[in-house]
N, CA, C and O atoms as CSV, one atom per row, in Angstrom:
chain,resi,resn,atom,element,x,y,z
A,1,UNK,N,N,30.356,-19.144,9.548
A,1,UNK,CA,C,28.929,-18.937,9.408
A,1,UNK,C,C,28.256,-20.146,8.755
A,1,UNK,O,O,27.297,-20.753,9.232
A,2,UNK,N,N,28.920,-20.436,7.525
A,2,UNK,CA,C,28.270,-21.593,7.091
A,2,UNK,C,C,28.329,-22.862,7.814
A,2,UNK,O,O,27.439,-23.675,7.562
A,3,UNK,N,N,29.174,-23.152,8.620
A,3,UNK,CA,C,29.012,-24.234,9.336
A,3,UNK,C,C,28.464,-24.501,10.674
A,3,UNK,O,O,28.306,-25.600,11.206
A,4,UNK,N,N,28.119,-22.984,11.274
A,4,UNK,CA,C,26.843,-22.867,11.925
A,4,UNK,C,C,25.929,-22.995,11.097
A,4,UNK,O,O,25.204,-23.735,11.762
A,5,UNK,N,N,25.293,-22.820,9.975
A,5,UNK,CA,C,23.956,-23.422,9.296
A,5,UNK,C,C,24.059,-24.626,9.026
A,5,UNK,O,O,23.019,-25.086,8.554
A,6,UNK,N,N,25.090,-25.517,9.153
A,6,UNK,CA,C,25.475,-26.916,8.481
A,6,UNK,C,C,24.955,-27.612,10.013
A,6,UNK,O,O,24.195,-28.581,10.002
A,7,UNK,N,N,25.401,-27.069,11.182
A,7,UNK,CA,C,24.849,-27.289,12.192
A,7,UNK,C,C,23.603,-27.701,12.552
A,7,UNK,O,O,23.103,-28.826,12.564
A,8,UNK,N,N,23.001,-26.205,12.959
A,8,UNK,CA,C,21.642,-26.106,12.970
A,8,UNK,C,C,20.974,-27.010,12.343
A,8,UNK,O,O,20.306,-27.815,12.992
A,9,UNK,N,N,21.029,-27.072,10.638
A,9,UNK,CA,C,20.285,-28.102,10.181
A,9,UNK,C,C,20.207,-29.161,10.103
A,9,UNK,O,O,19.339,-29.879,9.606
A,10,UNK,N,N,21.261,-29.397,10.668
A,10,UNK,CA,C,21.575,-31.433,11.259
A,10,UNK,C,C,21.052,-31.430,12.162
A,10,UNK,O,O,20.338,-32.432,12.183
A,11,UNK,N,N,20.924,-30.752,13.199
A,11,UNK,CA,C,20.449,-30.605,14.789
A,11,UNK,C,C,18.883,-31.002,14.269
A,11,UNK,O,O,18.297,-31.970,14.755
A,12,UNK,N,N,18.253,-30.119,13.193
A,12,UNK,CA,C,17.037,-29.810,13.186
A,12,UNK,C,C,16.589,-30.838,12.949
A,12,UNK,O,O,15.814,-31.303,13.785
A,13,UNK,N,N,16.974,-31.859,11.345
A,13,UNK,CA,C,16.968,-32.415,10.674
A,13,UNK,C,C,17.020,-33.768,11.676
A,13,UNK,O,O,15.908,-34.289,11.593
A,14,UNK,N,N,17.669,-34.353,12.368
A,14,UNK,CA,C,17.798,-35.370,13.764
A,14,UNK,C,C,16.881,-35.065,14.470
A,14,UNK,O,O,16.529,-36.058,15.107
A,15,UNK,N,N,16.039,-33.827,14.801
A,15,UNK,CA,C,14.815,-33.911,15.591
A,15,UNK,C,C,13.813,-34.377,14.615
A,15,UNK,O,O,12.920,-35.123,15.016
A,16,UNK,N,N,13.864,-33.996,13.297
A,16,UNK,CA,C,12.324,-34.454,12.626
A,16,UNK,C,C,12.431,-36.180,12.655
A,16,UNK,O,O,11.494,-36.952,12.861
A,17,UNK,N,N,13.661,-36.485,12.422
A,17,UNK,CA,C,13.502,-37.981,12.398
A,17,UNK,C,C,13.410,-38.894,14.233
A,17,UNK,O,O,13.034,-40.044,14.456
A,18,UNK,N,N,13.838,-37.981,15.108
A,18,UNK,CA,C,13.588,-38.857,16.040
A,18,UNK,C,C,12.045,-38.480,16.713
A,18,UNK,O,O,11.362,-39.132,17.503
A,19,UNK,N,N,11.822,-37.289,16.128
A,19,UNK,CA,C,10.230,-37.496,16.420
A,19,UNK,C,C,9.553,-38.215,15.775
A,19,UNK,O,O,8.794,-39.009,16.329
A,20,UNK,N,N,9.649,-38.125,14.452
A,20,UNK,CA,C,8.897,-39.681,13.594
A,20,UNK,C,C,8.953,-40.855,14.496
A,20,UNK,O,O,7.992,-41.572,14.776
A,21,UNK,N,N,10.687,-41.038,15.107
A,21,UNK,CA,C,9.957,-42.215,15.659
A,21,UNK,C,C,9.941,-42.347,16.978
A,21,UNK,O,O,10.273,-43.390,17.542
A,22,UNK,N,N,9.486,-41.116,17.674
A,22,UNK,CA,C,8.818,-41.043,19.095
A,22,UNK,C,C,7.401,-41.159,18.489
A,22,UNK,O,O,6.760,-41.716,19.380
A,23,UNK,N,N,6.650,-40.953,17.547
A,23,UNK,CA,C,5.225,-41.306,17.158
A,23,UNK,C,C,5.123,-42.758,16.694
A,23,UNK,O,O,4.127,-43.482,16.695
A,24,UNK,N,N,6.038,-42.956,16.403
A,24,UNK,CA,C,5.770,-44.711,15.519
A,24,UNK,C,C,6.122,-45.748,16.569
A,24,UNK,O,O,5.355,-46.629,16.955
A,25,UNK,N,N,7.174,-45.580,16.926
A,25,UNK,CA,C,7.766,-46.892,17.797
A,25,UNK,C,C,6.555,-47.070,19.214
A,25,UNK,O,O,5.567,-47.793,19.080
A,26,UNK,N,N,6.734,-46.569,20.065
A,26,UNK,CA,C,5.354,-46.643,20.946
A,26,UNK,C,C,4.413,-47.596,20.704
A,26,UNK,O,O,4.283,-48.719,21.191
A,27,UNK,N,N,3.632,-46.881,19.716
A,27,UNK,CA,C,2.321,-47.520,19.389
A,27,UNK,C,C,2.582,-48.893,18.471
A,27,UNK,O,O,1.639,-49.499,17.961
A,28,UNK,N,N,4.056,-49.338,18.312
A,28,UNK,CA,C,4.243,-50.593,17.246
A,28,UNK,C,C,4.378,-51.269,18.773
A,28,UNK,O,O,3.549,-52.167,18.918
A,29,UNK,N,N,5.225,-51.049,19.943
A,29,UNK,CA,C,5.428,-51.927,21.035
A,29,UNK,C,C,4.281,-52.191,22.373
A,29,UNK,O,O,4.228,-53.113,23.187
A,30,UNK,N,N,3.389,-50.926,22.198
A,30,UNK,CA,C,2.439,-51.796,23.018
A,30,UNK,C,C,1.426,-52.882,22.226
A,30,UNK,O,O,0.768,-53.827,22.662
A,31,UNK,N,N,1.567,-52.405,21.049
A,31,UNK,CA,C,0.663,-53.667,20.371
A,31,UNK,C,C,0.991,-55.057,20.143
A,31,UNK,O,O,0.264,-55.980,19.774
A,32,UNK,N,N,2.530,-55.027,20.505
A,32,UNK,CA,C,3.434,-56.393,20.227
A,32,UNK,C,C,2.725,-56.792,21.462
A,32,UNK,O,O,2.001,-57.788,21.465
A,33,UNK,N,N,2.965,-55.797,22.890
A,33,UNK,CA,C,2.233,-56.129,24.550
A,33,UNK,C,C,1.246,-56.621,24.222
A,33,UNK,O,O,1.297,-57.847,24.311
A,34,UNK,N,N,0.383,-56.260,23.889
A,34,UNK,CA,C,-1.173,-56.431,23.390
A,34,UNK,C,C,-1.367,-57.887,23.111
A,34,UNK,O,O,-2.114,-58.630,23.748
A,35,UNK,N,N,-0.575,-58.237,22.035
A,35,UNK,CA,C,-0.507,-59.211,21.324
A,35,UNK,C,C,0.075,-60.582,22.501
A,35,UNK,O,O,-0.653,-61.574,22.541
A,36,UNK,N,N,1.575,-60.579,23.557
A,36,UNK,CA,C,1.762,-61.337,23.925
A,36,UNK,C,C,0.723,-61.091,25.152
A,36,UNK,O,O,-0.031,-62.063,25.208
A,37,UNK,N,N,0.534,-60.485,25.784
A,37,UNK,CA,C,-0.697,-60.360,26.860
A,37,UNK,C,C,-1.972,-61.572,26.359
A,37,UNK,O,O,-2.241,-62.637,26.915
A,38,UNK,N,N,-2.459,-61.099,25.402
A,38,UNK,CA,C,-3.583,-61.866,24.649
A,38,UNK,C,C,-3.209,-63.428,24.856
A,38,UNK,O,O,-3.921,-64.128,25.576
A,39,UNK,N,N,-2.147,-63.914,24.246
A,39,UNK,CA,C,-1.577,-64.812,23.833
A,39,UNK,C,C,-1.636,-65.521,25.894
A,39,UNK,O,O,-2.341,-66.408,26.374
A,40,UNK,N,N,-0.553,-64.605,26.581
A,40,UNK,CA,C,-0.302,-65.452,27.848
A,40,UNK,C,C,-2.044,-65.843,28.358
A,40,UNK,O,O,-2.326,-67.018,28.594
A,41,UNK,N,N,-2.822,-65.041,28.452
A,41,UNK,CA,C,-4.282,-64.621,29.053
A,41,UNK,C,C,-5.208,-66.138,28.620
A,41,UNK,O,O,-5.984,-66.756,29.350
A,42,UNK,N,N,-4.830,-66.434,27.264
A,42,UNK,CA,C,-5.397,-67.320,26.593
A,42,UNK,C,C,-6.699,-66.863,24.956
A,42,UNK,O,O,-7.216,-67.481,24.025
A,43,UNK,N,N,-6.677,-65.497,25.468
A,43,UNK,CA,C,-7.748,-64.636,24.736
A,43,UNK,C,C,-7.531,-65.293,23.201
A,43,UNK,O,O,-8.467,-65.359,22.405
A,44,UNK,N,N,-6.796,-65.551,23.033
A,44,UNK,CA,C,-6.271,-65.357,21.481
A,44,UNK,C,C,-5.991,-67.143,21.160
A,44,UNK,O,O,-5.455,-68.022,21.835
A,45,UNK,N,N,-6.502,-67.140,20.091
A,45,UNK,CA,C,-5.844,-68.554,19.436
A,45,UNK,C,C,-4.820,-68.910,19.165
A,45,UNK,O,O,-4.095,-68.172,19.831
A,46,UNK,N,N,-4.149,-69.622,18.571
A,46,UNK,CA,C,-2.963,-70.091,18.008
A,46,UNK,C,C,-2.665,-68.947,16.450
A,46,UNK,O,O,-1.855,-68.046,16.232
A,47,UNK,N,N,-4.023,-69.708,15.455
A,47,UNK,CA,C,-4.382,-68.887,14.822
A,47,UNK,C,C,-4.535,-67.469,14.627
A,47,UNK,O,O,-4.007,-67.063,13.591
A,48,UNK,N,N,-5.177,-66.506,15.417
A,48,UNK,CA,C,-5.428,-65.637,15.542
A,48,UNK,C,C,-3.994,-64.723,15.958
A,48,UNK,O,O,-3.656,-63.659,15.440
A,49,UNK,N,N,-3.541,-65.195,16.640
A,49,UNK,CA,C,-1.801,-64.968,17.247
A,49,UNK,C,C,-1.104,-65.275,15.971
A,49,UNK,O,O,-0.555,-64.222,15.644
A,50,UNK,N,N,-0.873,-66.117,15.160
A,50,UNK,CA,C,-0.537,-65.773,14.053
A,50,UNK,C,C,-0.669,-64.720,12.896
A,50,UNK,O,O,0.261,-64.040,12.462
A,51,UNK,N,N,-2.035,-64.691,12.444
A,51,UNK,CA,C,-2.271,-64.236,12.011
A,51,UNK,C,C,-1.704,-62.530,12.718
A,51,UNK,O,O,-1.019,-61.878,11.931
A,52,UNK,N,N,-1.908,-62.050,13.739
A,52,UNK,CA,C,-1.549,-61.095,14.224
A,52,UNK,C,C,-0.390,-60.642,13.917
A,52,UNK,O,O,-0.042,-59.570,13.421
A,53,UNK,N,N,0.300,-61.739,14.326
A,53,UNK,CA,C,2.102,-61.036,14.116
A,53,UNK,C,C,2.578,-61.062,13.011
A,53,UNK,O,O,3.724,-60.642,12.852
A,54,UNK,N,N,1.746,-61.623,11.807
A,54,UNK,CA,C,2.109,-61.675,10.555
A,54,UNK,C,C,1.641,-59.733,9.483
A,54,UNK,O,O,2.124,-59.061,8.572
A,55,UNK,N,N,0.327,-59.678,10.542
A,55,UNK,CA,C,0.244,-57.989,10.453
A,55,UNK,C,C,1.152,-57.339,11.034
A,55,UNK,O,O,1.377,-56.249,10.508
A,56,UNK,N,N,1.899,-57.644,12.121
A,56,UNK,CA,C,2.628,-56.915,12.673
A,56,UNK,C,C,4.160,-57.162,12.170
A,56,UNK,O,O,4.954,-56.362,12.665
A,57,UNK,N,N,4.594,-57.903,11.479
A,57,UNK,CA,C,5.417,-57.956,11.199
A,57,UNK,C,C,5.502,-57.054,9.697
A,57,UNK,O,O,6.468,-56.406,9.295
A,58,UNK,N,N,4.479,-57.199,9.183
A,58,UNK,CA,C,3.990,-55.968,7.643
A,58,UNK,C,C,4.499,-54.919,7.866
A,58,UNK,O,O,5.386,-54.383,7.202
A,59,UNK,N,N,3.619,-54.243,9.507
A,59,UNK,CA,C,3.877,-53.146,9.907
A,59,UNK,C,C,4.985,-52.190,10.045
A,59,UNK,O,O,5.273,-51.000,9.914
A,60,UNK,N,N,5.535,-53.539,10.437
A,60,UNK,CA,C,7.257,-52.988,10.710
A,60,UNK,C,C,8.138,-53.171,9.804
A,60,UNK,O,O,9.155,-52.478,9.769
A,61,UNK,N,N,7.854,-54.276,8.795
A,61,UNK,CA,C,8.562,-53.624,7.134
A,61,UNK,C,C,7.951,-52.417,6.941
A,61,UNK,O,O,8.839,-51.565,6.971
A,62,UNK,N,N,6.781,-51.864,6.740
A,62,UNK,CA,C,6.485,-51.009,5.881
A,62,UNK,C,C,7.169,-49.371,6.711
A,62,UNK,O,O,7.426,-48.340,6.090
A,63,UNK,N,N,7.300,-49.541,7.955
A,63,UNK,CA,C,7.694,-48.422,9.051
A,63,UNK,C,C,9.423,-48.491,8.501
A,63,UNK,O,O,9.927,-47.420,8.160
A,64,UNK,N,N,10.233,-49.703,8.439
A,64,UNK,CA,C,11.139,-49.703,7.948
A,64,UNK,C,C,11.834,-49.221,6.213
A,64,UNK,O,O,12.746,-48.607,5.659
A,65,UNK,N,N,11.071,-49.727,6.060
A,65,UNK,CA,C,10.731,-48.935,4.452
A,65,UNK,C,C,11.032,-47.171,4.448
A,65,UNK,O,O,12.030,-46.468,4.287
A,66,UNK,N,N,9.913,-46.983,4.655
A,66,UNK,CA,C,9.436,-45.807,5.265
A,66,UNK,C,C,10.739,-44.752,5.648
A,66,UNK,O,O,10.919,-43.619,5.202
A,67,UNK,N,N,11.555,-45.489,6.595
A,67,UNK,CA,C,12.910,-44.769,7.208
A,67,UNK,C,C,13.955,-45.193,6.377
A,67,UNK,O,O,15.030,-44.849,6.869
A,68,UNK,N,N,14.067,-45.714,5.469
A,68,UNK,CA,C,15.408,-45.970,4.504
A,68,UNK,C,C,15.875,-45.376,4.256
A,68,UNK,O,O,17.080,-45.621,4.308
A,69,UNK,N,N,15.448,-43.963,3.721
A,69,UNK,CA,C,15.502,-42.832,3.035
A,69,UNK,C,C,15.987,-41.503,4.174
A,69,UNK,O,O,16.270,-40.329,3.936
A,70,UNK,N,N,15.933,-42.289,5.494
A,70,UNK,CA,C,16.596,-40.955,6.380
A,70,UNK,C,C,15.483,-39.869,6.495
A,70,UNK,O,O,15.718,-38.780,7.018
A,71,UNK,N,N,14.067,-40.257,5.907
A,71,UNK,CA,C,13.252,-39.159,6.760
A,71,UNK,C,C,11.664,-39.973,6.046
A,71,UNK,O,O,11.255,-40.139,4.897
A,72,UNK,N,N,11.073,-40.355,7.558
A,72,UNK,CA,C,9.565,-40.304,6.933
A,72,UNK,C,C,8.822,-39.246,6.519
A,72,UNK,O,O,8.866,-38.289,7.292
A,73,UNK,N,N,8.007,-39.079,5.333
A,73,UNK,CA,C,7.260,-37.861,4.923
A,73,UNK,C,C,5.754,-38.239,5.500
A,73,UNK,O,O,5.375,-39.395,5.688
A,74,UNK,N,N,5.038,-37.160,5.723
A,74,UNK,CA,C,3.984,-37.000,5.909
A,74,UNK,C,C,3.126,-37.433,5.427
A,74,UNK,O,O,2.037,-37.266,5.977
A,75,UNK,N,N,3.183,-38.065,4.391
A,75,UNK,CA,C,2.173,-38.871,3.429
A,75,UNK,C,C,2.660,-40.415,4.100
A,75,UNK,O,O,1.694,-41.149,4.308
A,76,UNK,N,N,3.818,-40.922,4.414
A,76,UNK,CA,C,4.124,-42.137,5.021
A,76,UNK,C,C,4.099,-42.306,6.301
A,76,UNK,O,O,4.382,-43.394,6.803
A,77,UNK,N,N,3.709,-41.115,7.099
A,77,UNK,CA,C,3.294,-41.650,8.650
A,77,UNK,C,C,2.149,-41.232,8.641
A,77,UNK,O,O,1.788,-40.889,9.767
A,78,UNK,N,N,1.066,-41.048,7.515
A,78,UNK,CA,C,-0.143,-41.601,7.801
A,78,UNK,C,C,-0.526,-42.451,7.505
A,78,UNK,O,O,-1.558,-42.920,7.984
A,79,UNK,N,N,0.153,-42.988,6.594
A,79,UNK,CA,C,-0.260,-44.436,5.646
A,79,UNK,C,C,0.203,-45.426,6.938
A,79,UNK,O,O,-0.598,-46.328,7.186
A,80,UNK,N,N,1.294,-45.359,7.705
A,80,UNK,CA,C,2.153,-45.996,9.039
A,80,UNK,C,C,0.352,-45.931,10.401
A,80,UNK,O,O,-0.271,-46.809,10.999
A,81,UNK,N,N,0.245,-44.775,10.321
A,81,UNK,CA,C,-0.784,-44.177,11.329
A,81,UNK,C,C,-1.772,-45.364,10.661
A,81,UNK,O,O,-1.352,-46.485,10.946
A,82,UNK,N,N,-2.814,-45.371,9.955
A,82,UNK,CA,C,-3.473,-45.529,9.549
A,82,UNK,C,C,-3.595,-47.502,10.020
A,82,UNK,O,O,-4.533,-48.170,10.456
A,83,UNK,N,N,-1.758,-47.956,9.553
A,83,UNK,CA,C,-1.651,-48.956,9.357
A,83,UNK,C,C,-2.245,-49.750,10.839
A,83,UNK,O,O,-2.636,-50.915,10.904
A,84,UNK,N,N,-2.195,-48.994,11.696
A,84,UNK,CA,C,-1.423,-49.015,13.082
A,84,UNK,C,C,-2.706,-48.967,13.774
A,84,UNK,O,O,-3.017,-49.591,14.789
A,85,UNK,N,N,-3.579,-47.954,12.941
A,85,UNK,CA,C,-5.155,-48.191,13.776
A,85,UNK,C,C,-5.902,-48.814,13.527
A,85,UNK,O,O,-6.877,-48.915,14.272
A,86,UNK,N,N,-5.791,-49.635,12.192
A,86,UNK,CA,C,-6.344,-50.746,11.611
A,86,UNK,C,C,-6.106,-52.370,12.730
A,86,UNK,O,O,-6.971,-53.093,13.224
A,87,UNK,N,N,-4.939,-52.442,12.784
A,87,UNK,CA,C,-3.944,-53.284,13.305
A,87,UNK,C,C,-4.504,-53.204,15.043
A,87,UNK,O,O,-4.984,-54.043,15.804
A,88,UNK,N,N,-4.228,-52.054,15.146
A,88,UNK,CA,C,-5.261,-51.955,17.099
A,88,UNK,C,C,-6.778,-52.545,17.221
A,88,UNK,O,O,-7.247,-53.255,18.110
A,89,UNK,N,N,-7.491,-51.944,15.863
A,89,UNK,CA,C,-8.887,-52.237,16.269
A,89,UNK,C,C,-8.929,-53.939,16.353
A,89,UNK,O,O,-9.599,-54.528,17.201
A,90,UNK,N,N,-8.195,-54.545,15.446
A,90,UNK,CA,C,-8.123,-55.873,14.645
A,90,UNK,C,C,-7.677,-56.751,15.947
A,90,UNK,O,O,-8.216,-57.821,16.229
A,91,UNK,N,N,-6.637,-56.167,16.693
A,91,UNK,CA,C,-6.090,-57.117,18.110
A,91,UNK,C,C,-7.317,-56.866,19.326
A,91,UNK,O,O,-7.366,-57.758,20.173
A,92,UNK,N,N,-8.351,-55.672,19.483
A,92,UNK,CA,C,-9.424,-55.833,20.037
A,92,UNK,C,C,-9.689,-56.653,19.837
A,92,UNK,O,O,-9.619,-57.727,20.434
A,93,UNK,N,N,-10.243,-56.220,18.511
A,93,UNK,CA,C,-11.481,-57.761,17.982
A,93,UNK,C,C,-11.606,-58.908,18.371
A,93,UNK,O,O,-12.536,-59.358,19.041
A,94,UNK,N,N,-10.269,-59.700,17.804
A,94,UNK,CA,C,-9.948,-60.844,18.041
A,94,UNK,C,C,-9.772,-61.529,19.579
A,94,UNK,O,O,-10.272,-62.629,19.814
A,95,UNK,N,N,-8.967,-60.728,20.671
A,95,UNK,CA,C,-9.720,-60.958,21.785
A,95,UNK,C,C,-10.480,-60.551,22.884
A,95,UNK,O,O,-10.260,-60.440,24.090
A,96,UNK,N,N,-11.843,-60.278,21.833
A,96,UNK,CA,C,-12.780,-60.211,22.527
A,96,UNK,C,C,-13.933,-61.147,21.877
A,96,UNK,O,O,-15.134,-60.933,22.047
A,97,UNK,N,N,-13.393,-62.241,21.089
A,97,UNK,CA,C,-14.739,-62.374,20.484
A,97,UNK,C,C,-14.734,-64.176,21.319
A,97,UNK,O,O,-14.738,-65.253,20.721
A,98,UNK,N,N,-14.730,-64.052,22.105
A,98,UNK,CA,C,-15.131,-65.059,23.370
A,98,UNK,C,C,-14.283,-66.538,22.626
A,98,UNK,O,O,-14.386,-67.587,23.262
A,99,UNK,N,N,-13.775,-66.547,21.792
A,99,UNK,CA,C,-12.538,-67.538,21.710
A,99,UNK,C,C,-11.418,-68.131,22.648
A,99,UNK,O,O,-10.631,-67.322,23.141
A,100,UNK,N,N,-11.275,-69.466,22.940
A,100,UNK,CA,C,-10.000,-69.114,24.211
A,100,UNK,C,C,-9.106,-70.095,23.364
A,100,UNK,O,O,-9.442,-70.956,22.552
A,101,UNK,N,N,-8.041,-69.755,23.742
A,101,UNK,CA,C,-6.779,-71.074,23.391
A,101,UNK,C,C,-6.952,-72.365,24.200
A,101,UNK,O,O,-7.269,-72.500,25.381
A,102,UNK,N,N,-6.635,-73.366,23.173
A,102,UNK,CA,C,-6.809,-74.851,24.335
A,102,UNK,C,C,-5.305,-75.455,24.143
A,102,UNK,O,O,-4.967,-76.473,24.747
């Protein structure tokens, strides 16, 4: 009996963490897209492409962080969330603001 509950709660316990990162990973890799898209297109500076992946590289310490511990909490995948919609609006911005690479 007890090792059917030892079960179950590993089973369970492996879904909360691979859903954490069916929500996180996604939205960290189309923005990397985002980012080299920009970059091939010309949208984006040298600069600005820096600066980018230097947020994005934050991102993914702090997402790493975050999972050290064998389970993100709810207070850390919004602070992750949060990080992430900051970070989207910010790769708009930048190419769209009629800048091109030379």
């Amino acid at each position: 009996m007890k090792t059917k509950i030892l079960l179950i709660s590993a089973i369970v316990l492996g879904l909360g963490i691979s859903t954490t990162n069916a929500q996180i990973k996604p939205r960290e890799q189309s923005q990397h897209q985002r980012i080299k898209q920009g970059v091939k297109s010309g949208e984006l500076t040298k600069a600005e492409t820096k600066n980018l992946r230097e947020d994005h590289k934050e991102l993914h310490k702090d997402v790493k962080m975050a999972k050290a511990d064998g389970k993100v909490t709810k207070q850390e995948r919004k602070i992750i969330k949060k990080e992430q919609k900051k970070n989207s609006h910010k790769i708009f911005k930048k190419k769209h603001n009629k800048r091109e690479r030379k």
